[in-house]
N, CA and C of each residue as an Amber inpcrd file, in Angstrom:
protein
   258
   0.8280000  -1.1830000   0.0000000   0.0000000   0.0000000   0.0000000
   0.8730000   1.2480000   0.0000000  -0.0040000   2.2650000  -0.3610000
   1.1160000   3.4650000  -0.6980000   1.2370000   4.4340000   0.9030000
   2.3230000   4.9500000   1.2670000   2.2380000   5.5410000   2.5580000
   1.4680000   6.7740000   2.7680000   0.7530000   6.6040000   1.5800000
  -0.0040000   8.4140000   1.7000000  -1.6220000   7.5640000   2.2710000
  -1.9740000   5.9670000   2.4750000  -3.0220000   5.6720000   2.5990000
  -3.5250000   6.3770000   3.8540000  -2.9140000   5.6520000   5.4530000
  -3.7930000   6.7040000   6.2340000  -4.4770000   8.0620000   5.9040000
  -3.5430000   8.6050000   4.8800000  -3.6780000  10.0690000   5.1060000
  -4.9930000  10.5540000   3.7170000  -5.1300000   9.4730000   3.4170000
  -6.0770000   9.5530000   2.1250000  -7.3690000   9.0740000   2.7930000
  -7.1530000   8.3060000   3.5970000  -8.7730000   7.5780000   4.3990000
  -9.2300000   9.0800000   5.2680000  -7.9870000   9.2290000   5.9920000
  -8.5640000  10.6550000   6.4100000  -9.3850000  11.8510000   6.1360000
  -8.4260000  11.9470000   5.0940000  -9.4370000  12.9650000   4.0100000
 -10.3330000  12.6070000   3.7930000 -10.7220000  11.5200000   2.9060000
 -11.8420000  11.2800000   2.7950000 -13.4110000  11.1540000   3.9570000
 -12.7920000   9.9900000   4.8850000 -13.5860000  10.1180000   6.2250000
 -13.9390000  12.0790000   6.7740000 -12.8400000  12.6640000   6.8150000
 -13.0900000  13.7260000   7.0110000 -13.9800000  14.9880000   6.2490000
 -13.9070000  14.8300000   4.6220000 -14.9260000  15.5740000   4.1800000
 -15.7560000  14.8920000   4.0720000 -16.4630000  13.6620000   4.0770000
 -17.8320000  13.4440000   4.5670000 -18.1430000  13.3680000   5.8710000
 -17.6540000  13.7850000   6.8650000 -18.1530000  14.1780000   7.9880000
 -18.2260000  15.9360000   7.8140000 -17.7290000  16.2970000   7.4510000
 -17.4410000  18.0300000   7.0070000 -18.7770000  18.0810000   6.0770000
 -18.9750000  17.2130000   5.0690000 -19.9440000  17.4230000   4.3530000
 -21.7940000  17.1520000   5.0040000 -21.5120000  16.3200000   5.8110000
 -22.9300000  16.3250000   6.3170000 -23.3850000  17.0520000   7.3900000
 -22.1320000  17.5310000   8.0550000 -22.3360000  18.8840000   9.2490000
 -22.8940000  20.0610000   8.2360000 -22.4420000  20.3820000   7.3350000
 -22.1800000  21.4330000   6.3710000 -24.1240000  21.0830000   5.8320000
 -24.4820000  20.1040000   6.0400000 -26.1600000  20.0570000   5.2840000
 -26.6410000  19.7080000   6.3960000 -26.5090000  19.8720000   7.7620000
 -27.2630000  19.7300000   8.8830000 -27.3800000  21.4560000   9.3510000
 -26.3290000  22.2750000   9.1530000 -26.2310000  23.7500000   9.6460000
 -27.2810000  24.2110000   8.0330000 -27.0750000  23.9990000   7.1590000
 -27.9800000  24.3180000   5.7770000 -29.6010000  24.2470000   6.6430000
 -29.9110000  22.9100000   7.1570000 -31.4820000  22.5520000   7.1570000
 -31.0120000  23.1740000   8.6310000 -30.4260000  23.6530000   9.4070000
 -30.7110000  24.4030000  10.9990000 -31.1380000  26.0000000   9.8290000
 -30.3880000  26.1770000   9.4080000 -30.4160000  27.8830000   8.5560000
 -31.3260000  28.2590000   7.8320000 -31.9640000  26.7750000   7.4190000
 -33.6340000  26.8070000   6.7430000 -34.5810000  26.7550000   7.4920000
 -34.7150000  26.1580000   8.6530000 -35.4510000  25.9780000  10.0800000
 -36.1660000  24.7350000   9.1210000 -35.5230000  23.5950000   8.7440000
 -35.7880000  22.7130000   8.6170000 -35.6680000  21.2050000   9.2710000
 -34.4600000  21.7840000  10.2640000 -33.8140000  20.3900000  11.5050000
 -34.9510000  20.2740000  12.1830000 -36.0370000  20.8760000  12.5700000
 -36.6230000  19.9690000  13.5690000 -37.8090000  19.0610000  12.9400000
 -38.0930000  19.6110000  12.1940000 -39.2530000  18.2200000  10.9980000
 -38.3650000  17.0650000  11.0170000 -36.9860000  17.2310000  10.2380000
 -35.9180000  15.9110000  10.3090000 -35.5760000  15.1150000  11.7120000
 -35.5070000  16.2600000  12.3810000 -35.2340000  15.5090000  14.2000000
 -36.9510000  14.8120000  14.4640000 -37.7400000  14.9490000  14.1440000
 -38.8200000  14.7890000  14.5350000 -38.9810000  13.3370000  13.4980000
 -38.5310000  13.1460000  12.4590000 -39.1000000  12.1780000  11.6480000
 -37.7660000  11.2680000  12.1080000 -36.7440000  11.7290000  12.1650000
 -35.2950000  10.9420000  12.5660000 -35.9720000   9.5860000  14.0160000
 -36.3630000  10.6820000  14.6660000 -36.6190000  10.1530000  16.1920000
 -38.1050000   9.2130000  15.6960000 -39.0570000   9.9060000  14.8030000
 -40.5330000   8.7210000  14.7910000 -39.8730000   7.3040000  14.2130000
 -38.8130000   7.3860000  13.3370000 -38.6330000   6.0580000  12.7040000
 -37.4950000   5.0930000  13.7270000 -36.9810000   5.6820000  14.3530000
 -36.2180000   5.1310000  15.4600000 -36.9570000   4.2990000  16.3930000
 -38.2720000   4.9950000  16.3560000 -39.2430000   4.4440000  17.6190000
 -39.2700000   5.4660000  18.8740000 -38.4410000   6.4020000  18.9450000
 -37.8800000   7.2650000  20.2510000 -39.0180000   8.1260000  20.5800000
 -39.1580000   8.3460000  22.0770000 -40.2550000   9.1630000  22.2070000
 -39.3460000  10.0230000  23.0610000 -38.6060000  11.5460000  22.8380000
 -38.4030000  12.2040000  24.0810000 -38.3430000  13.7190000  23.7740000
 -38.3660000  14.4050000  25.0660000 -38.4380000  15.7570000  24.7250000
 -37.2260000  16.2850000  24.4080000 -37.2320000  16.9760000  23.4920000
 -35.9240000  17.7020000  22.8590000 -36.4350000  18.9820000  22.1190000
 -35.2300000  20.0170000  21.6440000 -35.4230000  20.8160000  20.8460000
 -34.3460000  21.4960000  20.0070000 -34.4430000  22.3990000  19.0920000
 -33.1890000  22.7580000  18.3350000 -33.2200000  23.7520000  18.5160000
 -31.9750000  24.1760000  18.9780000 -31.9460000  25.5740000  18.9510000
 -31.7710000  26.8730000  17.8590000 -31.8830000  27.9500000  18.0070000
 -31.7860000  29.1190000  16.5320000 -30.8160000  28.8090000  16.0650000
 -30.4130000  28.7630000  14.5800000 -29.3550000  28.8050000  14.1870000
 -28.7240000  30.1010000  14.2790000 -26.9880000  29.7430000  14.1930000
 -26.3450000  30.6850000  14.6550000 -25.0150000  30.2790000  13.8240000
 -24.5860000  31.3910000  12.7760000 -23.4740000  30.8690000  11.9110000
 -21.9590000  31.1370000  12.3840000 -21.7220000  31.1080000  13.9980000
 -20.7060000  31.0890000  14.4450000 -20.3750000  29.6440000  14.8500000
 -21.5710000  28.8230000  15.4570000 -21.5850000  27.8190000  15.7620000
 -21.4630000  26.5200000  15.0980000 -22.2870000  27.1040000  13.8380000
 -22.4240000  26.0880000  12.5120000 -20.9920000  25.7870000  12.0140000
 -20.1330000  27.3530000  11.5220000 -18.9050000  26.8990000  11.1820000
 -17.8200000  26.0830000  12.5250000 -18.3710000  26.2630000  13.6870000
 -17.4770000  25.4260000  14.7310000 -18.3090000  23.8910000  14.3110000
 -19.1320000  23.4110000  14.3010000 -19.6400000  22.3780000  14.2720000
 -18.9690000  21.6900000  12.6530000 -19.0580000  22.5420000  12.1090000
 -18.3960000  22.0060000  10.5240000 -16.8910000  21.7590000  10.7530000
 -16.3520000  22.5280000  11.1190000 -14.7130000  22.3850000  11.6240000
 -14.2890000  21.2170000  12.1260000 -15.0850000  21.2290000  13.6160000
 -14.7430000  20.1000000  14.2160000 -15.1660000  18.5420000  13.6800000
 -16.2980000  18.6270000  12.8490000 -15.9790000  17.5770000  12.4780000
 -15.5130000  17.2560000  10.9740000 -14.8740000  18.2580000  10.5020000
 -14.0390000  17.8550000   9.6270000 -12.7640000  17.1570000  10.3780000
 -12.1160000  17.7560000  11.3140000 -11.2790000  17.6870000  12.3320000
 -11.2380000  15.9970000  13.0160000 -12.6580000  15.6850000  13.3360000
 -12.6990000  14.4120000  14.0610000 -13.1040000  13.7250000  12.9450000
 -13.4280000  13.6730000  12.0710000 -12.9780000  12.6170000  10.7870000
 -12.1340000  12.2540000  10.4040000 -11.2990000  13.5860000  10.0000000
 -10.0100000  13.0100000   9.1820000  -9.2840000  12.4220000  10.7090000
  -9.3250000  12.3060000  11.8070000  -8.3010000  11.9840000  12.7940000
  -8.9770000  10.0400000  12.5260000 -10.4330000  10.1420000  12.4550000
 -10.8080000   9.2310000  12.8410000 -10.3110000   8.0780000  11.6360000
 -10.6130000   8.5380000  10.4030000 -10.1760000   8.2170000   9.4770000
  -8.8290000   7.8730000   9.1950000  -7.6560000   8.5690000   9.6830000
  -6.4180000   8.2820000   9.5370000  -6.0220000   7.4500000  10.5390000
  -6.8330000   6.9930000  11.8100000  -6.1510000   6.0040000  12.5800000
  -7.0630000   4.7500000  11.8760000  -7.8200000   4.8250000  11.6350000
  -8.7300000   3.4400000  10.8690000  -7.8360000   3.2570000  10.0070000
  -7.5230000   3.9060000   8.7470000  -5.9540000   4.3040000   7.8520000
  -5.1020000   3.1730000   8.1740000  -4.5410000   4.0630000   9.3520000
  -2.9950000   3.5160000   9.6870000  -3.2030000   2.0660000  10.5930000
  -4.0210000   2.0880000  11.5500000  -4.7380000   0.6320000  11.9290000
  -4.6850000  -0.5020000  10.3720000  -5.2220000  -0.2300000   9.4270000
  -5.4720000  -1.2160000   8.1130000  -3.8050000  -1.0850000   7.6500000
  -3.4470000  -0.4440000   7.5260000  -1.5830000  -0.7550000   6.5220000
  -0.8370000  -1.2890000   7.6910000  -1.0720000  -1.3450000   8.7140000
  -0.2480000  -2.1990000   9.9320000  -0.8980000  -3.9040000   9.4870000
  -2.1140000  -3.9200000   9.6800000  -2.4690000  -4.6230000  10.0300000
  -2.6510000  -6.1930000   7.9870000  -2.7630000  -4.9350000   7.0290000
  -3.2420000  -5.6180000   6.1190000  -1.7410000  -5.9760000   5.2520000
């Protein structure tokens, strides 16, 4: 395997976690998250009280960050875990 693999799972793992934060702050910015939290939770079976709060585009870009951030980490030890191991 090539030594750039961890670092390619990363990336990848990491912009699709970047990418679905990035369309969860979209449907908070549309005031569309709580129909989705609401249909998320009916098909789960879950019955509990919750709510979403206003969107707020300081928070959104921290929420997008970080998990671009905890993807690619997560991704590059899954990575480097598989070229040890394979």
């Amino acid at each position: 395997m090539k030594k750039t693999f961890p670092h390619r799972v990363g990336v990848t793992v990491g912009a699709f976690s970047g990418l679905v934060h990035l369309l969860w702050s979209v449907l908070m910015a549309l005031e569309l998250a709580p129909k989705v939290m609401a249909w998320k939770m009916a098909i789960h079976g879950v019955s509990t009280d919750w709510s979403v709060t206003e969107f707020m585009v300081d928070d959104a870009l921290i929420l997008i960050v970080v998990g671009l951030i905890c993807g690619y980490v997560a991704g590059y030890v899954i990575g480097a875990i598989w070229e040890k191991t394979a």
